[in-house]
N, C-alpha and C positions, 0 to 999 in steps of 0.2 A: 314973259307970260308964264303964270303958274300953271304944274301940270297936275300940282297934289287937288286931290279930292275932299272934301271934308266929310267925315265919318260920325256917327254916333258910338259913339264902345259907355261902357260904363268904365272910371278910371279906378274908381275906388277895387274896383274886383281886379283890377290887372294886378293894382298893387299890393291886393290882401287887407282886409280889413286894420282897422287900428284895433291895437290889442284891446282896449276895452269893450270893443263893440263885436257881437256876434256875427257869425258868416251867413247871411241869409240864404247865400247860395245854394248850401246843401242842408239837407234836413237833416233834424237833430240826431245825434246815434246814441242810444242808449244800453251799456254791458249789462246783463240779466243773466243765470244762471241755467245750463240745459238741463232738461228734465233727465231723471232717471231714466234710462231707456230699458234695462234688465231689472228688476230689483226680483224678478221669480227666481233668476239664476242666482244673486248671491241670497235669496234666501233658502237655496238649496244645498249649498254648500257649508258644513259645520266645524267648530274647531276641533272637534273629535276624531272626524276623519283625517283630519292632515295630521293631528299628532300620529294616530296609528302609522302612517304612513312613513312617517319619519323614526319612528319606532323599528317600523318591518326595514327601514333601509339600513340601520343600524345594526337589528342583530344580521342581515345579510353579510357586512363588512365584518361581524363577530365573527360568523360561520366561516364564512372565506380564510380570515386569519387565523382561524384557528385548523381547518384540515390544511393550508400551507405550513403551518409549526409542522404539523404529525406527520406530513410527507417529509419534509428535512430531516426530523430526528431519526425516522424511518431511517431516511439514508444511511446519516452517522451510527444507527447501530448496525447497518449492514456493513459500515466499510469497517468497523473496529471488529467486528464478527472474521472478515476478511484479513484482518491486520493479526489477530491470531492467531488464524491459520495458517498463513503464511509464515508466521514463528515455529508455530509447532514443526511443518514440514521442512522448516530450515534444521530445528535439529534431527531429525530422522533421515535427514541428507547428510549429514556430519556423522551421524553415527554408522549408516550403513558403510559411509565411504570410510569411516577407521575398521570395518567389519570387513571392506574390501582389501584393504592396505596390510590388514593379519592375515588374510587368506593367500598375497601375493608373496609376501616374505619367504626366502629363501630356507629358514628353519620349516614352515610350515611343509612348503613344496618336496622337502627332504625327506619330512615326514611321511607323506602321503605316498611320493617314491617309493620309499622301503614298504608301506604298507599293500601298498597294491603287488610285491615283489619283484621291484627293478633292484636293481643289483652295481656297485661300484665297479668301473675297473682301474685296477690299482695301479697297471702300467701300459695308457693307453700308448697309442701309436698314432704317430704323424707323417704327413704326405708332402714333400718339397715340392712346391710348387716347378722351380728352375729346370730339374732334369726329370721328376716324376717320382723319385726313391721313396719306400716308403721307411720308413722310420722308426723302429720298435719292433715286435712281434702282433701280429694280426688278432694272432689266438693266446693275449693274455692271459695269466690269472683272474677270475673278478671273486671280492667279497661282498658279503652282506652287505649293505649301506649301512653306516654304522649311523647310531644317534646322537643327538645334539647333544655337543658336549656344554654349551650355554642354557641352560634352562630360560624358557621367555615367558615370561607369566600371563601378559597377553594373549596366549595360545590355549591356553587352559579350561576358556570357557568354550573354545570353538570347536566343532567335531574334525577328526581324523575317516579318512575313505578308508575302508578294509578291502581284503583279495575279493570280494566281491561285487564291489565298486557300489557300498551304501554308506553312509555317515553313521558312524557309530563314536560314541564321546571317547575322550582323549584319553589314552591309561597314564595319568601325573602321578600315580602315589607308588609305583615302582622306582621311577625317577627321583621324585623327592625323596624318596626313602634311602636311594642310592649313592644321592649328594652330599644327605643329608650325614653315610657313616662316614663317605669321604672328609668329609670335614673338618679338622682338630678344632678345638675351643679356641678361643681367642684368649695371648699372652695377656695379661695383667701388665702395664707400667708400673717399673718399680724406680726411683731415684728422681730428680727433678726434670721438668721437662726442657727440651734442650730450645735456646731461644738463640737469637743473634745479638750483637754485641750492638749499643749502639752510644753516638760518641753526644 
């Protein structure tokens, strides 16, 4: 015994129409075009104002790049402003420190000695450590501090302390004058100059 039911269906719809015949099943669909829904708004909007726009965002990125130039250069001329002065006080350091280095020198210091009036002594005395003795006479001689027998011409421009204890400039032209009768002229070469042999 059969248990199937017999049905009504329409078959042609299960299987989809044949291509040449239309789908009755659904109604026809037809693509049409939507209406303007703004057209107040793009007729408010003009191509003038967007050019402006694009104008003002341009010189914006002008101006911007142009006060970041002026800030940089700025810099560069404050650091080369810096880099010169830092030259400058390089030599103003080299010179006082040659202005310190005349003042230390042992000609200078001898000078300044005798001129405040310290005094040589010509045969000091010494104390042995081992038993205590002392060595010499206590109460030598002292002379004058005599002056430099080297003249340093370095010194010339630099002041001298007087018994006063002020800087007063250097008396060089007794000295010069002094070396200068000391002096005999210099011999003349007379006959060939003497060389060495060679082979």
């Amino acid at each position: 015994m059969s248990t199937t039911l017999p049905m009504n269906f329409d078959a042609s719809a299960l299987r989809g129409a044949p291509a040449g015949l239309p789908d009755v099943s659904q109604p026809d669909r037809h693509l049409r075009p939507v209406p303007n829904a703004r057209p107040a708004q793009r007729a408010k909007r003009s191509p003038l104002m967007g050019a402006l726009i694009a104008v003002g965002v341009v010189l914006a990125i002008f101006a911007t790049q142009l006060g970041l130039s002026i800030a940089i250069s700025q810099g560069a001329y404050e650091s080369r402003a810096l880099e010169v002065e830092q030259r400058d006080l390089g030599r103003v350091e080299r010179v006082l420190s040659q202005n310190v280095d005349k003042l230390a020198s042992p000609q200078n210091l001898a000078e300044n000695a005798a001129a405040l009036g310290m005094v040589q002594n010509s045969r000091p005395a010494t104390l042995r450590l081992s038993d205590g003795a002392v060595l010499g006479a206590l109460q030598s001689e002292t002379t004058a501090a005599s002056g430099n027998l080297i003249p340093n011409a370095t010194l010339e421009s630099m002041p001298v302390v007087d018994a006063a204890g002020l800087l007063v400039p250097r008396n060089t032209g007794q000295a010069a004058g002094a070396q200068a009768a000391d002096m005999k002229p210099p011999v003349r070469w007379t006959g060939k100059l003497p060389a060495p042999d060679t082979h």
